[in-house]
C-alpha positions in Angstrom: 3.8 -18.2 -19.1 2.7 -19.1 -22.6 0.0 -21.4 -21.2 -1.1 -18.4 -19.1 -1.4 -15.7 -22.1 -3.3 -18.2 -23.9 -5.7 -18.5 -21.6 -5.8 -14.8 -21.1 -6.8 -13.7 -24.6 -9.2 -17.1 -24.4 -10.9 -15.0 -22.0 -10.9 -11.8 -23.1 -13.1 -13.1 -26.1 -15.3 -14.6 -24.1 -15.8 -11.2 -22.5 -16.5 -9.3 -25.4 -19.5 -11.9 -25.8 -20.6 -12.1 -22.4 -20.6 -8.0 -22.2 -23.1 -8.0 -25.3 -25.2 -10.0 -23.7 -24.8 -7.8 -20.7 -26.0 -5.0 -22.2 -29.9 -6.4 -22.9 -29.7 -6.3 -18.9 -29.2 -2.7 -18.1 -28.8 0.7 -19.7 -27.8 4.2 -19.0 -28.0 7.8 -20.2 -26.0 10.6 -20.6 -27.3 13.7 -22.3 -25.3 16.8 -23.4 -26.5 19.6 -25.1 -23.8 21.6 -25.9 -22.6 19.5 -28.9 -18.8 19.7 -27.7 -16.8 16.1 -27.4 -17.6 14.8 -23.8 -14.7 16.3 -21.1 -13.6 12.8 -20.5 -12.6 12.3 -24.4 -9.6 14.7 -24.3 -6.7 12.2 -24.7 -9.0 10.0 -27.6 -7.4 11.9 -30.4 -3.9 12.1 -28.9 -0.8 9.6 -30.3 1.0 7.8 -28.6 3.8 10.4 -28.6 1.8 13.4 -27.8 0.8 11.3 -24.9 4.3 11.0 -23.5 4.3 14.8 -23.9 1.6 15.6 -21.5 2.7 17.2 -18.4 3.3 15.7 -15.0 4.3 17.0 -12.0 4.8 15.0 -9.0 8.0 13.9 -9.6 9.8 16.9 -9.3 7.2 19.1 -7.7 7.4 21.2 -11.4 5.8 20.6 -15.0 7.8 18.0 -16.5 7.0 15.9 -19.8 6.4 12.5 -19.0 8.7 11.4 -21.6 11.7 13.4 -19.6 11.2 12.2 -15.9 13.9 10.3 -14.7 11.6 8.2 -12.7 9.3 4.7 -12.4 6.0 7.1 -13.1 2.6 6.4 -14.7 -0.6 8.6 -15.4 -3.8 7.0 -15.5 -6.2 9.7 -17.5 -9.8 10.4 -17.2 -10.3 8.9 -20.4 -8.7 5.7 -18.9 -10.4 5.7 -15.8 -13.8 6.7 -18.1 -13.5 4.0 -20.1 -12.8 1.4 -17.3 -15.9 2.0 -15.5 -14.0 2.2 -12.1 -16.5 3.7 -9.3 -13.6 4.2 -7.0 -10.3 5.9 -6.9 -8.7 2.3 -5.3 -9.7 0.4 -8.5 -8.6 3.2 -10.6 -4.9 2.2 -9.5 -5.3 -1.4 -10.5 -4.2 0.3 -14.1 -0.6 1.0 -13.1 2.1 -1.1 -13.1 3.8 -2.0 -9.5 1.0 -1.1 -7.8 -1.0 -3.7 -5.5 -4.8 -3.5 -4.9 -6.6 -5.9 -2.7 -10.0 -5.4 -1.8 -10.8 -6.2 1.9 -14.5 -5.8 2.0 -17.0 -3.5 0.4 -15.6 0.0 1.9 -11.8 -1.8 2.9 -8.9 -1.9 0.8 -5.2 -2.5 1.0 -2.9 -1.0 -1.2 0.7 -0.4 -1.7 3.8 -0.6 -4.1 6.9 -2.6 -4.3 5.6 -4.5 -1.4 4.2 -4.5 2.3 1.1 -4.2 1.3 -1.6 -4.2 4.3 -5.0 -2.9 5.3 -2.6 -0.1 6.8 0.4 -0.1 4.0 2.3 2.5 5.9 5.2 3.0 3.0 3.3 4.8 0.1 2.6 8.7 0.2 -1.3 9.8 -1.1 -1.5 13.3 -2.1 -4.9 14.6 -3.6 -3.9 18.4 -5.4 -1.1 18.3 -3.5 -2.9 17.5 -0.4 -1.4 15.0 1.9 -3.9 12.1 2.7 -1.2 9.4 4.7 -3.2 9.4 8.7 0.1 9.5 11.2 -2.0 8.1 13.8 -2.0 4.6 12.3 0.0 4.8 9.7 -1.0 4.7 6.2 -4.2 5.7 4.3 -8.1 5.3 5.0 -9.0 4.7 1.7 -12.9 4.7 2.2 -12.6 8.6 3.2 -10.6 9.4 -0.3 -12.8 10.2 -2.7 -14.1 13.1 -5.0 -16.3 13.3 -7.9 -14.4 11.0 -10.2 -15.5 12.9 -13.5 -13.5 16.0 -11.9 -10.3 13.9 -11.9 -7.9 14.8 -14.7 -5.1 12.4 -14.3 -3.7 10.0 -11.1 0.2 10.3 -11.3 2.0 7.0 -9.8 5.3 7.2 -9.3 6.5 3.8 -7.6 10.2 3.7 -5.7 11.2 6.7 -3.5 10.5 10.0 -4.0 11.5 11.1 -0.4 13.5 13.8 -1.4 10.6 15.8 -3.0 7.8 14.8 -0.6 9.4 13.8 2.6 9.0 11.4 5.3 6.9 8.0 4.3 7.4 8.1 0.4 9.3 5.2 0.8 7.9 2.8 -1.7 5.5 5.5 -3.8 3.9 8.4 -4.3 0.2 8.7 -5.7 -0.9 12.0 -6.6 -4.6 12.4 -7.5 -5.1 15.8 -9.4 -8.2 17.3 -10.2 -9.3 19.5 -13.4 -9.4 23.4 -12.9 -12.9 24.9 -12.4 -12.2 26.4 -16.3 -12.4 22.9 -17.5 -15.3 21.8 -15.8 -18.1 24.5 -16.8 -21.8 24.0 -17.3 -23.6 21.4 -15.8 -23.0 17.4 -15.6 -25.3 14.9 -13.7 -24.8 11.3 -13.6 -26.4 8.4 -11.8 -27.1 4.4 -12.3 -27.2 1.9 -10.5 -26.8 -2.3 -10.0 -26.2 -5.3 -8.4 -23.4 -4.3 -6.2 -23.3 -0.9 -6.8 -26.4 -0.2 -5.6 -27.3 3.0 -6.4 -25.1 6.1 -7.0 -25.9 10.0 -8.2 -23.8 13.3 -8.8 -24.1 16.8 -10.3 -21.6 19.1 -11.1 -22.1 22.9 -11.5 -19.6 24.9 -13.3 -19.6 28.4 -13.9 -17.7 31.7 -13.8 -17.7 35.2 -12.4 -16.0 37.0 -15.1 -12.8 35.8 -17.0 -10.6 35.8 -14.2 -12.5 33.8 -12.2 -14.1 30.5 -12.6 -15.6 28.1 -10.2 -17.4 24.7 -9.2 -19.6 22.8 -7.3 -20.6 18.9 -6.6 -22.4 16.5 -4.8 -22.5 12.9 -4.8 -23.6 10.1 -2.9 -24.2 6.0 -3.1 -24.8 3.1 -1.3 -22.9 -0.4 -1.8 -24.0 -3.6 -1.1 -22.7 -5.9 1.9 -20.0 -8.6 0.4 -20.5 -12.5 2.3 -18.0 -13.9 4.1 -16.1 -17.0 3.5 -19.0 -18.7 5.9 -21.6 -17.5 3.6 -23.0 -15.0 6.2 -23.2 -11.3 5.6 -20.4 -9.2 6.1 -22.4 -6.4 7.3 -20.6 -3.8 5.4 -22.9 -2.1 3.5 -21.6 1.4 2.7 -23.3 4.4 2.5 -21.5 8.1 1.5 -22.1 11.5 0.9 -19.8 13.8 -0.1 -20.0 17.5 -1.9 -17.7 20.4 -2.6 -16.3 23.1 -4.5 -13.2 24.8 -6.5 -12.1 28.5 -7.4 -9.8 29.4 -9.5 -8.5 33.6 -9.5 -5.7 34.6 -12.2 -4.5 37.8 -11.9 -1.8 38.6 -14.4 1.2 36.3 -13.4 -1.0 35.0 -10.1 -3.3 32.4 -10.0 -5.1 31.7 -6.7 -7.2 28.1 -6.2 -9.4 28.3 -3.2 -11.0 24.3 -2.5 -13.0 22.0 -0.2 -14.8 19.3 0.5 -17.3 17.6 3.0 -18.2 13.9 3.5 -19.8 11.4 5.7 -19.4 7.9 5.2 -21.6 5.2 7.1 -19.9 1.6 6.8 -19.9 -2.0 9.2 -17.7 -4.6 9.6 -17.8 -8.3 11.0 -15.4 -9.4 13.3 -14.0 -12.9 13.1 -14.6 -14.3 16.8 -12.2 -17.1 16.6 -9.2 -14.9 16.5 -10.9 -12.5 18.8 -12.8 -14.6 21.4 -13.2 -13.4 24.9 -11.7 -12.2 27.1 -10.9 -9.3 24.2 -14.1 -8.2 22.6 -17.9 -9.2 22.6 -19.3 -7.5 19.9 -19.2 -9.4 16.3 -21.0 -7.2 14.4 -21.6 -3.3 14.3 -21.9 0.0 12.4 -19.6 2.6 12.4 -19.0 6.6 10.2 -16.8 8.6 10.1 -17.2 12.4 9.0 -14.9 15.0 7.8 -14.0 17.8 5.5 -10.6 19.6 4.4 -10.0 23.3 2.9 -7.0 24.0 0.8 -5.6 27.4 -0.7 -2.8 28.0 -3.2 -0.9 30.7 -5.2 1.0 30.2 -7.9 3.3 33.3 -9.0 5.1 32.7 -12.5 7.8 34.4 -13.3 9.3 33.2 -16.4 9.8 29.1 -17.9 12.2 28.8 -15.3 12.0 30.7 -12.3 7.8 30.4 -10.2 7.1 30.3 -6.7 4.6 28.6 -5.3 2.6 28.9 -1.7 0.2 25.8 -0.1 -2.0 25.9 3.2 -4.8 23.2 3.9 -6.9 22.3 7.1 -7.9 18.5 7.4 -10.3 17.2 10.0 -12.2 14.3 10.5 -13.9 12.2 13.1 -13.7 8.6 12.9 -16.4 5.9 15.0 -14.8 2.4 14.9 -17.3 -0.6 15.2 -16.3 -1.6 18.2 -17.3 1.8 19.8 -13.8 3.3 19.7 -13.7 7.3 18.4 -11.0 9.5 17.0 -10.8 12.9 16.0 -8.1 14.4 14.2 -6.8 17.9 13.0 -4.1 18.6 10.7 -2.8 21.8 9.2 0.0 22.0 6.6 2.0 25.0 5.1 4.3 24.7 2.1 6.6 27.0 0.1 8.4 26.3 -3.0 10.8 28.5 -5.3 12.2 27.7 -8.5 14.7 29.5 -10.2 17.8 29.0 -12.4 21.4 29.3 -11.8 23.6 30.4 -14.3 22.7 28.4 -17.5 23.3 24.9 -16.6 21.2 24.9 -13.3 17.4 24.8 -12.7 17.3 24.9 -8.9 14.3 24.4 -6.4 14.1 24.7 -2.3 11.6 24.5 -0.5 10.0 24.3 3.0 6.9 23.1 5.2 5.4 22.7 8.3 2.7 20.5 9.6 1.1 19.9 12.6 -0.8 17.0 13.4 -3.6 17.2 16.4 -5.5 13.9 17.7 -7.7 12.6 20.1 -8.8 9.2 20.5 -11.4 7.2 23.5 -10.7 3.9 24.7 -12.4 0.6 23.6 -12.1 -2.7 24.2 -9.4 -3.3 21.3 -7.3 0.0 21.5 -6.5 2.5 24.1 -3.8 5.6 23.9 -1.4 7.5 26.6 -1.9 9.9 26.5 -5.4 9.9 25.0 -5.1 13.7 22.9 -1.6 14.6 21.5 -0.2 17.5 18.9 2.7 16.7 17.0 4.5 18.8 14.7 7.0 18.3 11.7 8.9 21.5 9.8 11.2 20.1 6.9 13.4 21.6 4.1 13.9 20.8 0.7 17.0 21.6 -1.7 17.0 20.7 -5.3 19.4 20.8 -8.1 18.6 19.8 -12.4 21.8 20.1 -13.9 22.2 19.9 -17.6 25.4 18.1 -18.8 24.7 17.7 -22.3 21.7 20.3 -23.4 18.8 17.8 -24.3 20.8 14.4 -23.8 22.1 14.0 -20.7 20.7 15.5 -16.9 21.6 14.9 -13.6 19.5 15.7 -10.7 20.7 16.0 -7.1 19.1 16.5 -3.9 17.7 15.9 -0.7 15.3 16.7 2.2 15.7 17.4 5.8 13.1 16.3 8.0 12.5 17.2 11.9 9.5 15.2 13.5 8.6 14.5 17.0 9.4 10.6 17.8 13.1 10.6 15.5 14.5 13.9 15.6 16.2 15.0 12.4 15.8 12.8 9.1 18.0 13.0 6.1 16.8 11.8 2.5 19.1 12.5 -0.4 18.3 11.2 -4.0 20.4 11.3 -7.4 19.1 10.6 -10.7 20.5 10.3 -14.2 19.0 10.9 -17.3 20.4 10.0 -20.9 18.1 10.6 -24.0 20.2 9.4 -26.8 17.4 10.5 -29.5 13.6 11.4 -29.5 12.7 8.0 -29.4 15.2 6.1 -26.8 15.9 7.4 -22.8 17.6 6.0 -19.7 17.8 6.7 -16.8 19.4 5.7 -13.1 18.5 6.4 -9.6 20.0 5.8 -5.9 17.7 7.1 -2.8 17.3 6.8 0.2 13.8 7.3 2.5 12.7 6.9 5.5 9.0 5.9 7.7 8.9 7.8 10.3 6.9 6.2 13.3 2.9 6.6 14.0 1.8 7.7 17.3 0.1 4.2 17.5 3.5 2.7 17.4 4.7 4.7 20.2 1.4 5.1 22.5 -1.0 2.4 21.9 -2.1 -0.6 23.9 -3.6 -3.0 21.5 -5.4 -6.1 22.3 -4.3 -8.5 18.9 -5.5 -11.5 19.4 -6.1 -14.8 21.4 -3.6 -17.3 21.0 -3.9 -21.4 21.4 -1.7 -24.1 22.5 -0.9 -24.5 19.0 0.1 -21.3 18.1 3.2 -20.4 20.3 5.4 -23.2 21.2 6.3 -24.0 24.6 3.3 -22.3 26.2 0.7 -25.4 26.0 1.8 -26.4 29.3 0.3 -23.3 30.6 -3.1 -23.7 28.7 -6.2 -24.1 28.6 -6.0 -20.4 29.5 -6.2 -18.6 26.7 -3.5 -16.2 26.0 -4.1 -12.6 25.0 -1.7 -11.0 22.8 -1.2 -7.3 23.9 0.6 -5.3 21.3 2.3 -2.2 23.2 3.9 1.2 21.8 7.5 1.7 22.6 9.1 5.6 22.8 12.3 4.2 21.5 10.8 3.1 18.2 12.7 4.1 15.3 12.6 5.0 11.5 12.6 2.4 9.4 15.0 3.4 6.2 15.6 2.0 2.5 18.0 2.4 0.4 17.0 1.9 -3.0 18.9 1.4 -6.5 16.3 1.8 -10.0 17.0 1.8 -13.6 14.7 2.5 -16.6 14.5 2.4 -20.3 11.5 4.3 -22.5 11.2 3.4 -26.0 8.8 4.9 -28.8 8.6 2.4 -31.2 6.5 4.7 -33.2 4.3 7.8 -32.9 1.7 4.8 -32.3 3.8 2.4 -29.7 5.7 2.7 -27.1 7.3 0.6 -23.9 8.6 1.2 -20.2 10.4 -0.7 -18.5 11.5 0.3 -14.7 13.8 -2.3 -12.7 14.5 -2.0 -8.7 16.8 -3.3 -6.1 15.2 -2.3 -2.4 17.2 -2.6 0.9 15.3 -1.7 4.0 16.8 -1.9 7.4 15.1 -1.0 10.8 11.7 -2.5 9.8 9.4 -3.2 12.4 9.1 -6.3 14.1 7.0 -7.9 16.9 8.8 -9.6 20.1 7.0 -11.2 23.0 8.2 -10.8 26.5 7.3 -13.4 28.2 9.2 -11.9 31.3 6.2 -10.1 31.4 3.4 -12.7 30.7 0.4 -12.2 33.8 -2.1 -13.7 34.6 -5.8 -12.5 35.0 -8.2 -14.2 37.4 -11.6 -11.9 36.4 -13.6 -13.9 34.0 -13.1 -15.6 31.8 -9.7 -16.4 33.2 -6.5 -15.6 30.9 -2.8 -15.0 30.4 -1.8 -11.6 28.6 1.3 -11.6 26.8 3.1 -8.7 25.6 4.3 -7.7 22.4 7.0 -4.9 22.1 7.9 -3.5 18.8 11.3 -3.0 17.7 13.0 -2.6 14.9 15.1 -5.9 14.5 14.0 -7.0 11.3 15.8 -6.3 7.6 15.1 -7.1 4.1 15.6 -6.7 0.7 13.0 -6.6 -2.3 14.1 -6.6 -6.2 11.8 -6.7 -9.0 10.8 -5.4 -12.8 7.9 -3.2 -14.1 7.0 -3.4 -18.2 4.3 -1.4 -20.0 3.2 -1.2 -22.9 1.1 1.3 -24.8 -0.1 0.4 -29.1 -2.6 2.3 -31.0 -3.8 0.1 -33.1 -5.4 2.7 -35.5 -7.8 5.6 -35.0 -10.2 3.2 -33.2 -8.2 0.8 -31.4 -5.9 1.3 -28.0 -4.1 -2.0 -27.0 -3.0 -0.9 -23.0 -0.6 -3.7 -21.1 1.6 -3.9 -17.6 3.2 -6.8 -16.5 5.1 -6.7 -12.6 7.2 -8.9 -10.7 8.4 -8.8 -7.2 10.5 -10.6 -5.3 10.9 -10.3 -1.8 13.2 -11.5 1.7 12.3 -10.4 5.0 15.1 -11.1 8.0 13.2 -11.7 11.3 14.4 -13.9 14.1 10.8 -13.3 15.9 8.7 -15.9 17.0 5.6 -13.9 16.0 6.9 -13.9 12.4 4.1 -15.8 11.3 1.5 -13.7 12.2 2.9 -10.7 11.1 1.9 -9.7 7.3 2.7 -6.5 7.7 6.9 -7.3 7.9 8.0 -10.1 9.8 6.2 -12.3 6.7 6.1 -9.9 4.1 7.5 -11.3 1.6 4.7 -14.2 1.6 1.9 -11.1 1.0 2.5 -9.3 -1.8 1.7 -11.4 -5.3 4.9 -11.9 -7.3 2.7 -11.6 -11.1 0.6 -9.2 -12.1 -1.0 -8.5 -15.2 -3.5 -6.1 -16.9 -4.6 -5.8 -20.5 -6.7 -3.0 -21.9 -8.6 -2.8 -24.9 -10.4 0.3 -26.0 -12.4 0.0 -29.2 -14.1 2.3 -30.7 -17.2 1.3 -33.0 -17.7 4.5 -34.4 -18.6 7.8 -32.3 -21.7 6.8 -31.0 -20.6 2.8 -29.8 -17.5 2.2 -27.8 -16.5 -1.5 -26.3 -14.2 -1.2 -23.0 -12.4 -4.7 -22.1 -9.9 -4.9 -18.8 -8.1 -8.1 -18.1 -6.5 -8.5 -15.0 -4.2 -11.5 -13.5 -3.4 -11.7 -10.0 -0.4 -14.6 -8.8 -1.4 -16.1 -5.3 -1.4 -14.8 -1.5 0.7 -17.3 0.0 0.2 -15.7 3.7 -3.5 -15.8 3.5 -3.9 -19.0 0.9 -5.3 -17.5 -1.5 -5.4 -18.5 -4.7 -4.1 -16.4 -7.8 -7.3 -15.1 -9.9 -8.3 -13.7 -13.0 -10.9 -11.7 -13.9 -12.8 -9.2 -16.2 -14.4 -5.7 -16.3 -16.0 -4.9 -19.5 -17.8 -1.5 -20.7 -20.1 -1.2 -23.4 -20.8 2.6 -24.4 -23.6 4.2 -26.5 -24.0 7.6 -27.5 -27.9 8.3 -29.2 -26.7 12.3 -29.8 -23.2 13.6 -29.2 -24.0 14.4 -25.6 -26.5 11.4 -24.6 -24.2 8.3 -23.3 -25.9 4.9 -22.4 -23.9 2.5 -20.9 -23.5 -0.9 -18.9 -21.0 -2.0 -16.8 -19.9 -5.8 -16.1 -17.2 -6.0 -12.8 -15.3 -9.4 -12.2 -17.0 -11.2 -15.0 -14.9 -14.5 -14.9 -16.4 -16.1 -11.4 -19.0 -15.6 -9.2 -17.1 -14.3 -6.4 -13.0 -14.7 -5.7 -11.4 -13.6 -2.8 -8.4 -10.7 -3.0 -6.9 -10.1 1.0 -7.4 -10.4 4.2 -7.6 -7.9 6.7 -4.7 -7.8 9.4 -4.5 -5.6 12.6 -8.3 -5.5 12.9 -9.3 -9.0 11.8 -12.3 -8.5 9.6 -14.0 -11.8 8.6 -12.6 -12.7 5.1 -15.1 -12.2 2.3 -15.7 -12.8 -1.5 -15.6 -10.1 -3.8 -18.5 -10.6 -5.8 -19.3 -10.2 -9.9 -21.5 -7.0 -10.2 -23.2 -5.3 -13.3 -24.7 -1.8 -13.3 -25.8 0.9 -15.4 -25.1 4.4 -15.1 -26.4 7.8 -17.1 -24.6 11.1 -17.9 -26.2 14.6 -18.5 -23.6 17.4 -19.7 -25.0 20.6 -20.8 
């Protein structure tokens, strides 16, 4: 380890001088012309301990400080995700702690926490304002379609370990709320745009303004274009990436009411390279095609406050979007979602909050040569309750929160998710706290419905079936109606300490035991054979839910304000995982069955935000990543670096190195559809800012 931080801060010199020289390659602008610090500086002049004071809410689903949630949770700021240069909301949550980011291909990402991570990571809940992103057809999120105008971002909460009993079904292993600013914060008008190797080209404008002083609103627009990444053959991965996206926010108070009314519409084009040797014929003849997908959501909310303790709270959003898959497959899907919360206390001592929601779930999806569903449209609906309990034992020293959810959904019947926590704050500067949960993942339709044609199998791959070669054998992967949840059962303990108004650490430690996780058995009572050409053996796959495991690990970060100009930001994470499968499919299942061989057991990032004076700034972001031993790939490290400059208070100019350390590395691989591996290449760009 002490070899490996010696290396790390060898580089992170080294990037400081590269990024100078970086800067003599591109530029950017940002004007402003109302002379007010830039939006994105808000947190600049905060301490350390005014920053544990800012206000989070998804872990109880109420305004908590930071400092007091009994909980593994992180906020990652729009100053931090300013200063990074992130273009994406995917590399944005390479800042936390716990979380794993792999990058697929230029629009394809998988990304999870505590583990199972996958193209389709179906344990970690998305929310964006509260909106539910997770797709139940698949299972998981489609990263490529969650986006907004990143400068309209306030903060991106990340809780990691269970938080079932707040959101419900499928926050098993997280919870990642994106929240945006209120139109109030975001008045007058920003434009910003730039461009580079990679990131080709990108632009976006922002209009803020307000009706009268009840009433403000916003609009936006962006749009850019990405480059195509090369595969591991040195062709292209013909997944250049094109988007457009625009929408809009109003916000109404009306004495104790506030009303938001929000949208948005996109349109993403994208591509995708197939790798023919898993996928050889008889499955699928196309290699190499285009696909988009197209969508837009619209979400209203009142929030009634009646005193510190006592609010009530009403949530309703549409959700559609139409999805073209490459290999000429097409889904549409419909979602509508209603929640209700109240808060209010109980005698002295209690601080209670119920809840309830309803969500249904509409989907339609046409036949290709990979996938097919049956029946091809379905509704599904979900209602759930929610009963909550903060109890104060010891006023400002000791809490304990009890509660739970109660889930009813379609393929399970009725799921129950309890949670208690404990939280001990000896002093201002010192706080514990303990957790037990339990969560569940409810089953996709895909894992009760679809027909999936995996992959082609050699005599190699399956033993005892080369006798029956030279046909090739197709793996068919088929839904089962008796599929259940899979559960955990988690145990989590963490410690805060403030060293100072200027330091401070977190440290978060887990114990995960999951049963009922999904596994893959072949039947070969089953196994045909085909006589059309080419000439083939199908096999099928069922799904069951035979296979266990347990996962343990620690999270540390670390925050240090050096002085006035200087913020030292670290996180350190280590996982450890076992997966118990008696499948013979085990190794060719990343998703469980060989888990524990996917998800990297190090992970480091160091941030270092320096400024020169008010005009220069210098951005550094070091990040280590321990190997893929699934996929063999190697553990990496790498560099982002921003250099900022400021010609009047509201002009910014500045360049942009990305994985500055190699030439290209490689980060996943996909694994239901098999994509053809690719590098993720070093990029630099330059970007401009108008505010006024």
């Amino acid at each position: 380890m002490l070899d490996l931080i010696t290396s790390l801060n060898k580089k992170l010199l080294l990037s400081s001088a590269m990024l100078c020289s970086l800067s003599n390659i591109a530029v950017a602008t940002e004007l402003s012309l109302s002379g007010k610090k830039p939006a994105g500086n808000q947190f600049l002049d905060l301490s350390i301990e005014e920053l544990m004071n800012i206000q989070v809410i998804s872990a109880s689903r109420r305004s908590q400080k930071l400092s007091e949630v009994p909980a593994a949770i992180f906020v990652i700021t729009q100053d931090d995700i300013r200063r990074s240069g992130v273009t994406s909301i995917p590399e944005a949550l390479r800042m936390a702690p716990g979380v794993e980011v792999a990058r697929i291909g230029t629009d394809k990402w998988a990304i999870s926490i505590r583990g199972f991570n996958g193209r389709f990571a179906d344990k970690l809940q998305v929310l964006i304002d509260g909106r539910s992103v997770y797709n139940p057809l698949f299972a998981g999120v489609q990263w490529e379609q969650q986006d907004t105008f990143i400068e309209d971002i306030e903060r991106i909460e990340v809780i990691r370990g269970p938080n079932a009993s707040v959101w419900g079904a499928n926050a098993v292993n997280g919870v990642i709320n994106i929240i945006t600013k209120k139109a109030a914060d975001t008045q007058g008008i920003l434009f910003s745009a730039g461009g580079g190797s990679f990131e080709h080209g990108f632009a976006g404008a922002r209009y803020g303004g307000k009706i009268n002083e009840d009433t403000y609103y916003r609009f936006y627009a962006k749009g850019f274009t990405r480059d195509n990444m090369k595969t591991v053959t040195g062709e292209s991965a013909n997944d250049q990436w094109h988007s457009a996206r625009g929408g809009f926010r109003i916000d109404h108070s009306r004495g104790i009411d506030q009303f938001t009314l929000q949208g948005d519409i996109f349109h993403n084009a994208f591509g995708d390279h197939l790798n023919k040797t898993q996928l050889s014929a008889p499955i699928i003849q196309a290699d190499s095609a285009r696909g988009h997908n197209e969508g837009g959501n619209i979400r209203f909310r009142w929030d009634r406050t009646l005193s510190d303790r006592s609010s009530i709270m009403l949530q309703s959003y549409y959700d559609r979007v139409d999805y073209r898959l490459l290999t000429s497959a097409f889904f549409r899907a419909e979602s509508f979602d209603i929640d209700f919360q109240h808060r209010f206390p109980l005698f002295e001592r209690h601080d209670l909050t119920w809840g309830a929601n309803y969500r249904l779930y509409h989907n339609k999806v046409f036949d290709n040569e990979l996938i097919s569903f049956s029946p091809r449209q379905q509704t599904n609906h979900m209602i759930s309750t929610f009963i909550r309990d903060d109890i104060t034992l010891i006023p400002e020293h000791l809490k304990l929160t009890l509660g739970s959810r109660f889930d009813h959904n379609d393929f399970t019947g009725w799921e129950i998710q309890p949670n208690a926590r404990v939280m001990f704050t000896p002093d201002e500067k010192n706080s514990l706290w303990l957790a037990v949960s339990r969560a569940v993942r409810i089953p996709s339709r895909a894992e009760n419905d679809i027909l999936f044609n995996a992959r082609t199998l050699g005599a190699r791959d399956i033993p005892g079936l080369s006798a029956l070669l030279p046909f090739p054998v197709l793996t068919q992967l088929t839904g089962s109606p008796h599929f259940n949840a899979e559960k955990l059962l988690a145990y989590e303990i963490g410690y805060r300490h403030q060293f100072s108004p200027h330091a401070s650490v977190d440290i978060a430690a887990f114990y995960n035991d999951y049963s009922q996780l999904r596994d893959l058995s072949p039947n070969f009572q089953q196994l045909s054979f085909h006589s059309n050409f080419p000439q083939h053996l199908i096999l099928p796959i069922l799904l069951t839910n035979n296979a266990s495991g347990q996962a343990h690990g620690v999270e540390i970060s670390a925050d240090w304000r050096v002085n006035e100009k200087w913020r030292l930001q670290s996180n350190y994470s280590f996982i450890n995982m076992h997966i118990h499968s008696d499948s013979l499919l085990r190794q060719f299942d990343p998703t469980t069955g060989s888990a524990d061989t996917v998800s990297p057991q190090h992970q480091i990032s160091a941030r270092s935000n320096y400024d020169f004076s008010d005009r220069l700034q210098l951005n550094l972001w070091l990040r280590y990543v321990s190997s893929v031993d699934f996929y063999r790939l190697p553990g990496y490290t790498t560099m982002d670096a921003k250099l900022v400059y400021r010609p009047k208070k509201n002009v910014e100019l500045f360049v942009v190195g990305q994985n500055l350390f190699s030439s290209n590395h490689r980060e996943f691989v996909s694994d239901f559809i098999p994509s053809f591996p690719t590098y993720i290449p070093r990029g630099v760009y330059g970007g401009m800012e108008w505010r006024f």
